[in-house]
C-alpha positions in Angstrom: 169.0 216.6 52.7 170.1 212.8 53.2 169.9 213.2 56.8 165.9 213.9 56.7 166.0 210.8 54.2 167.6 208.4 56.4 165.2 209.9 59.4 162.3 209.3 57.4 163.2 206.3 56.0 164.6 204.7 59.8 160.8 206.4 61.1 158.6 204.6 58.6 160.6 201.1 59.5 160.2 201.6 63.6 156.8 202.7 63.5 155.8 199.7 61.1 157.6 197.4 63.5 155.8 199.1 66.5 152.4 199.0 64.9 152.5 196.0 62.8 150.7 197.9 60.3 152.6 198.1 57.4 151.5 201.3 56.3 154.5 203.4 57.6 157.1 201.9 55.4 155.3 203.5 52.5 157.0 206.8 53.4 160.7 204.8 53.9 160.2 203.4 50.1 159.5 207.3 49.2 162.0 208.2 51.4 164.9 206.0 49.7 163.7 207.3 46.6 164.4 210.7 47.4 167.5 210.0 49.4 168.5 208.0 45.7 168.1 211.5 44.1 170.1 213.1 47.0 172.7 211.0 46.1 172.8 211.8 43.0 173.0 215.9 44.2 169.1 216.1 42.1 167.1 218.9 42.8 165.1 219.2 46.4 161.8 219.7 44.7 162.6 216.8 42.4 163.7 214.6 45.3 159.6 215.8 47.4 158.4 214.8 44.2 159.5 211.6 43.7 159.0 210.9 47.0 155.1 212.0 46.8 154.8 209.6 44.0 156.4 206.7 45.4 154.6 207.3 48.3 151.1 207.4 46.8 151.6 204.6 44.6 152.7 202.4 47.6 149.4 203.4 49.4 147.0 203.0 46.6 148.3 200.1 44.8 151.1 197.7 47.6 149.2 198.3 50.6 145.6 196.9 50.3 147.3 194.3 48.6 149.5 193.6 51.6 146.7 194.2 54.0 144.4 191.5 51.7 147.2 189.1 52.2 147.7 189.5 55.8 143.4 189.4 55.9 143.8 185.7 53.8 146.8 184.1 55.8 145.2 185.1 59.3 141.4 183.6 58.3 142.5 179.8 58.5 143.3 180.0 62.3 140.7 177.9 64.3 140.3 177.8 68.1 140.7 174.8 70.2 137.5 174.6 70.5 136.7 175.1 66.5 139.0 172.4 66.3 136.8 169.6 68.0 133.6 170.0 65.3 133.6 167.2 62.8 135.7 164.6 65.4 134.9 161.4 66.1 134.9 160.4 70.0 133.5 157.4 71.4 131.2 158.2 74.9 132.6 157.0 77.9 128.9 157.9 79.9 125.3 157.5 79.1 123.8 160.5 77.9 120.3 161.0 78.4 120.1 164.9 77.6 123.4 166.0 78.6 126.2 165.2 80.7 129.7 166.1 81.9 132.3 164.4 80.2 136.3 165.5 80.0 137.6 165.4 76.7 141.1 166.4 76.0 141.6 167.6 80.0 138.7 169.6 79.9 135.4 168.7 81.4 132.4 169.8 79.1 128.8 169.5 79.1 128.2 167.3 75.9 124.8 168.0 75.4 122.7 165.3 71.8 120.8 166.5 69.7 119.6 162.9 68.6 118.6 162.2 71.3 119.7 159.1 74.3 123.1 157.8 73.9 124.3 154.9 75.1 128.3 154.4 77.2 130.5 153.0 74.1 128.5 154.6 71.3 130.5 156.8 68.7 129.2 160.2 68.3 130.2 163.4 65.8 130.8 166.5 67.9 128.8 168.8 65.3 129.4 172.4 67.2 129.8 174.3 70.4 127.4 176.5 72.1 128.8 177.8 75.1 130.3 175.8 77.2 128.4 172.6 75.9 129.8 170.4 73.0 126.8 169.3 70.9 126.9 165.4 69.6 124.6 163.3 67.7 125.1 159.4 66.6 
């Protein structure tokens, strides 16, 4: 019996690493508990049944917590893009509507919403629609 708990528990770790799921390595914790038992020459029903327990408990209780965690660290990740709203930039055209501008190597339509702006005049990029960066004084 320890060489189907060292295949399960090596199966759970590749498939996590694979999948990037975390949700395979519930059966490896199982599985080290049974192969723990093995070890110890316990009954095979014994070592299924501890490994069913660990198993379950790791699913209903370690993995939404892992998967909440994961969901939290990967929300603060802006875009370039997201990155611009709230700067400060200083025009280097008139802009009567809108007008192409570059800004950090990329030319964009910078389109006010407060209407005619004057060359020199420092705006607030306040959000992206498109492809045009929306200002106003």
């Amino acid at each position: 019996m320890l060489w189907l708990w060292v295949v399960v528990i090596l199966a759970g770790i590749i498939i996590d690493y694979l999948s990037s799921d975390v949700l395979f390595v519930g059966f490896s914790f199982g599985a080290l508990g049974g192969l723990v038992l093995a070890f110890l020459d316990v009954n095979v029903i014994l070592q299924f049944i501890l490994f069913s327990i660990i198993t379950i408990l790791f699913f209903f209780y370690v993995y939404p917590k892992i998967k909440r965690k994961i969901k939290v660290d990967n929300i603060g990740t802006k875009t370039m893009e997201q990155s611009y709203i709230g700067r400060k930039i200083i025009l280097d055209e008139n802009v009567e509507d809108s007008v192409l501008i570059k800004f950090e190597g990329i030319y964009w339509t910078f389109k006010s919403v407060s209407g005619p702006l004057k060359k020199g005049t420092q705006v607030e990029i306040i959000g992206i629609e498109g492809n045009k960066i929306l200002i106003k004084k």
